[in-house]
C-alpha positions as CSV (number, residue, x, y, z in Angstrom):
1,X,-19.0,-3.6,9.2
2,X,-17.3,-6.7,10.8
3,X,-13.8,-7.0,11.6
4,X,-11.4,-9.3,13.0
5,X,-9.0,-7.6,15.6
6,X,-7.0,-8.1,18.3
7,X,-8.3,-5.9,20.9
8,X,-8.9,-5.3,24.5
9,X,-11.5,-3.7,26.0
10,X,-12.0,-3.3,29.7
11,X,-9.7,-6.0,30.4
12,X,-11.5,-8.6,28.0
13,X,-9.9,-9.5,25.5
14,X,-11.7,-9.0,22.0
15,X,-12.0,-11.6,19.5
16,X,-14.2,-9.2,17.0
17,X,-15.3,-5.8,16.5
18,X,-18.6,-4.8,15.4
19,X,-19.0,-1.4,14.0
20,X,-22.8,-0.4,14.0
21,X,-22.6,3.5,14.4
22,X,-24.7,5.0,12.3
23,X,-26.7,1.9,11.7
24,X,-30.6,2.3,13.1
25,X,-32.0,-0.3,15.1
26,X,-32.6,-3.2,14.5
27,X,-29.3,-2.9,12.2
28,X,-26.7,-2.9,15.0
29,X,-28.2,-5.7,17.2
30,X,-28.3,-7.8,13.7
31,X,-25.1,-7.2,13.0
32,X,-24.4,-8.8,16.6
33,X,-26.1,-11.4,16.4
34,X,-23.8,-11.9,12.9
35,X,-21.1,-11.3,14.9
36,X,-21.5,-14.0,17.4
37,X,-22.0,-16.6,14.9
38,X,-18.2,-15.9,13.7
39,X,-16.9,-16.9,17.0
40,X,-16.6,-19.5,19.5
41,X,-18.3,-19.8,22.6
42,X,-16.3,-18.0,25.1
43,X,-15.0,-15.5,23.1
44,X,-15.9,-11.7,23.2
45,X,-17.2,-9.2,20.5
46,X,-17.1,-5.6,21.1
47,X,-20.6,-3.9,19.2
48,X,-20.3,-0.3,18.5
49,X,-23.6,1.7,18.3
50,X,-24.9,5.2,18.1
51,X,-28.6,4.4,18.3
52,X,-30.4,5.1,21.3
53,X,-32.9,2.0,20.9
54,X,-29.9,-0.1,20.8
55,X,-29.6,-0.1,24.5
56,X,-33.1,-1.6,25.2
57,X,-32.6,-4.0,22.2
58,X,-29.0,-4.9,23.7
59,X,-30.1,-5.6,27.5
60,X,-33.5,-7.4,26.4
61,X,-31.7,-9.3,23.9
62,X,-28.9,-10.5,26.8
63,X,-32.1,-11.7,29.0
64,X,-33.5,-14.1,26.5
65,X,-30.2,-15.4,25.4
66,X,-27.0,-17.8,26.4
67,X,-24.6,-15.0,26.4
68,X,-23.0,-12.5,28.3
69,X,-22.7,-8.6,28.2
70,X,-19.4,-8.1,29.7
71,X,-19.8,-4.4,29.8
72,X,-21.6,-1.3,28.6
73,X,-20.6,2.1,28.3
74,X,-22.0,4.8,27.6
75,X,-19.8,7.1,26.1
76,X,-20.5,10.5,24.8
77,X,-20.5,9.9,20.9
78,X,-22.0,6.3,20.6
79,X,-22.4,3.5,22.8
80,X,-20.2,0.7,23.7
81,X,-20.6,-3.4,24.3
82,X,-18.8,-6.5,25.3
83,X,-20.8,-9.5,24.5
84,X,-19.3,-13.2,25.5
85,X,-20.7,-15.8,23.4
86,X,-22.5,-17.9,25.4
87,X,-22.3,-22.3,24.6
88,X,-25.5,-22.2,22.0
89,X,-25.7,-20.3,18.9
């Protein structure tokens, strides 16, 4: 699920949400990537995952890209990111 919001999240302010628990890899990274298309560079999306792969998928996918992870958390029921788009698509 993808949904506008106006959000904050560490201090970053979100420009969309990205709701991928319960989603198995590669699923929530995909919807991401979907994600980052519907916003401008500079902006931040917030990804929401409860797969365990997603975390290696996340980090490796942040080294071979433009963009930014702002944060990650892990938090007890699913895991948390803040993605800034970076100036490519």
């Amino acid at each position: 699920m993808v949904e506008a919001v106006d959000d904050q999240s560490d201090g970053q302010e979100i420009a969309l949400t990205v709701d991928a628990r319960q989603l198995s890899c590669p699923l929530p990274l995909l919807k991401a990537k979907q994600g980052l298309h519907q916003i401008a560079a500079g902006e931040c999306i917030l990804v929401l995952a409860t797969d365990a792969g997603s975390v290696k998928d996340f980090h490796a996918f942040i080294e071979l890209s433009e963009h930014t992870m702002r944060s990650y958390i892990d938090k007890t029921t699913h895991y948390q990111y803040v993605i800034e788009k970076g100036n490519r698509d």
